[in-house]
C-alpha positions as CSV (number, residue, x, y, z in Angstrom):
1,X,-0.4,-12.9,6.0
2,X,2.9,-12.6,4.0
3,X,5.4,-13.5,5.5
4,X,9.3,-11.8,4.3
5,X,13.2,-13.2,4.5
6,X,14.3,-10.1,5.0
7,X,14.4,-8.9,9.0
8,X,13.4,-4.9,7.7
9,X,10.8,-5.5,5.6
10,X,7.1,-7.2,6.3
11,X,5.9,-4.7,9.5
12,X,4.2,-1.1,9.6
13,X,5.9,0.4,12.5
14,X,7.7,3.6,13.2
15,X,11.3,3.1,12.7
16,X,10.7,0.3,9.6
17,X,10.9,1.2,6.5
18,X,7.3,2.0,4.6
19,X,6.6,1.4,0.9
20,X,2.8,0.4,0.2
21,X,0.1,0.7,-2.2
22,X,-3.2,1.1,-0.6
23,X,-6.6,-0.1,-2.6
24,X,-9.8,1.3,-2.3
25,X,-11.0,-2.6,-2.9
26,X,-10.1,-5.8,-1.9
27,X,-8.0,-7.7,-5.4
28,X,-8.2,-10.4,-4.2
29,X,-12.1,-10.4,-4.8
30,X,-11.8,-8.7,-8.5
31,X,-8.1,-8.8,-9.7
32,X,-9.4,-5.4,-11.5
33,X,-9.4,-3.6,-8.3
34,X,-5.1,-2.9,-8.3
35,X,-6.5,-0.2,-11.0
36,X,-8.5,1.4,-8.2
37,X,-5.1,2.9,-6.1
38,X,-5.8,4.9,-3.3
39,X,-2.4,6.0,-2.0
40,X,1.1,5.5,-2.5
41,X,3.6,5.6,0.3
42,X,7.4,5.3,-1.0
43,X,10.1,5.4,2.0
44,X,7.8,6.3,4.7
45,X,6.2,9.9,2.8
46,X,3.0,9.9,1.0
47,X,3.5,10.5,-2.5
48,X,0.2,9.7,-4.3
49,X,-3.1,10.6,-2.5
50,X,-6.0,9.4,-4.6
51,X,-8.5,8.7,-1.4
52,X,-10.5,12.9,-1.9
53,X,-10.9,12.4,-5.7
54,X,-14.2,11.0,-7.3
55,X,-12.5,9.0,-10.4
């Protein structure tokens, strides 16, 4: 778990404020897995979805 300073950040929740990357695989495992991005959510709208295509 990472833990943040900063009271508005660290928590999916409605009301907090949403910026992630989702992988399709863990990096932690294979560092080479941040290459395989499956969506991108910048101020709580998705703005890359990668999850339907077969890269």
């Amino acid at each position: 778990m990472i833990v943040c300073v900063r009271p508005d950040l660290g928590a999916v929740a409605p009301g907090r404020r949403a910026d992630l990357l989702v992988l399709n695989s863990d990096p932690t495992a294979d560092i080479g897995s941040v290459r395989d991005l499956g969506m991108v959510i910048l101020n709580g709208e998705l703005t890359v979805d990668r999850r339907d295509l077969d890269l």
